[in-house]
C-alpha positions as CSV (number, residue, x, y, z in Angstrom):
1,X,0.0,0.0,0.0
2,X,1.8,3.1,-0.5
3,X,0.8,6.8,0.7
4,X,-0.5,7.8,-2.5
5,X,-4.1,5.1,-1.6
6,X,-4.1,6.3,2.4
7,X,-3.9,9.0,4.3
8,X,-3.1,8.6,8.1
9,X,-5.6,10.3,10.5
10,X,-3.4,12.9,11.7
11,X,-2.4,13.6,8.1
12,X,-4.2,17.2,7.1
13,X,-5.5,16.0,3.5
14,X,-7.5,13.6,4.9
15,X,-9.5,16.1,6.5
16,X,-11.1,16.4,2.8
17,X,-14.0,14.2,2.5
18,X,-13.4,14.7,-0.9
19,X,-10.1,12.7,-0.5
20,X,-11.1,10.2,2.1
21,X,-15.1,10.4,2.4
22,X,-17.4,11.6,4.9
23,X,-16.3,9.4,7.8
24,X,-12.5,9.2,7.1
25,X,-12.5,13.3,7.3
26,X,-14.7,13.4,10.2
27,X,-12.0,10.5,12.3
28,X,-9.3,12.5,11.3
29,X,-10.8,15.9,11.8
30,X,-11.2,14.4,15.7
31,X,-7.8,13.0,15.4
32,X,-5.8,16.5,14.7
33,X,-8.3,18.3,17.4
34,X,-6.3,16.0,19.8
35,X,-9.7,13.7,21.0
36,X,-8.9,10.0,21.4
37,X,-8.7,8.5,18.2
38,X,-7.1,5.2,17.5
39,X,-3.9,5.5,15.6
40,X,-5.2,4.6,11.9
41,X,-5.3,5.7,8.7
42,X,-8.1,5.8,5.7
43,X,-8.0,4.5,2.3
44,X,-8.5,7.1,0.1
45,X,-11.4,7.7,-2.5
46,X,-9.6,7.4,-5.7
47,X,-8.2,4.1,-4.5
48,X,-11.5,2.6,-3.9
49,X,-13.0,3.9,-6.9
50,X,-9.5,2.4,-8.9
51,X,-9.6,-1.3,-7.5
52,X,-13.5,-1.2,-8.1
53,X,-12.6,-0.7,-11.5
54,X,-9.8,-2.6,-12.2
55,X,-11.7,-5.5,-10.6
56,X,-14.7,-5.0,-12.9
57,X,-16.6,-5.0,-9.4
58,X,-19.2,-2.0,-10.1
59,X,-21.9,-4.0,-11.7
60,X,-22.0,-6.4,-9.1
61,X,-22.2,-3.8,-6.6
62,X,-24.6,-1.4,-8.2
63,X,-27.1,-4.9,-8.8
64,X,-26.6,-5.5,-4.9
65,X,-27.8,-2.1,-4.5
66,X,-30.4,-1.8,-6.5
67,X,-32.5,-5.4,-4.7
68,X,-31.2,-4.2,-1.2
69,X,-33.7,-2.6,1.4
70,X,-33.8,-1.2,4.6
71,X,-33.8,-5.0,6.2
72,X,-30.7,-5.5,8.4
73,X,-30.7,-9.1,7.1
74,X,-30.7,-8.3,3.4
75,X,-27.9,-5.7,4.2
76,X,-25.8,-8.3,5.9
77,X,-26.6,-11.1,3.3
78,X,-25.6,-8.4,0.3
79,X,-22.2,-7.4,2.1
80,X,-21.3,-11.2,2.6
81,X,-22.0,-12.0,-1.3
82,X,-19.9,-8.7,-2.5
83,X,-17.0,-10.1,0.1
């Protein structure tokens, strides 16, 4: 993994949700502001969105999401088929 996919917490680019999504900013956001975060870092966006697509995963995801409903089961049973 090199630093180009993650950004560690205390890193200030992954305070852009834009970089690391909504809950990666918001950790490390809580992380610089000195609260008790875990050490950790966040994969970022374009990194996801890159092994999605080199994988040729998005069309199994997108029909996962399109028969999934609010049902906790059916969420559990859709992330256990796109593992």
């Amino acid at each position: 993994m090199t630093d180009a996919m993650i950004r560690w917490l205390t890193d200030s680019e992954a305070t852009d949700p834009g970089r690391t999504g909504g809950k990666g900013a918001n950790l490390a956001v809580l992380a610089r502001a000195g609260l008790p975060v875990p050490p950790g870092f966040v994969v970022v966006t374009a990194a996801y969105v890159q092994f999605v697509g080199e994988h040729r995963l998005d069309a199994l995801i997108q029909s996962e999401l399109a028969d999934i409903g609010a049902d906790p089961d059916a969420v559990d049973a859709a992330s256990s088929r796109l593992r």
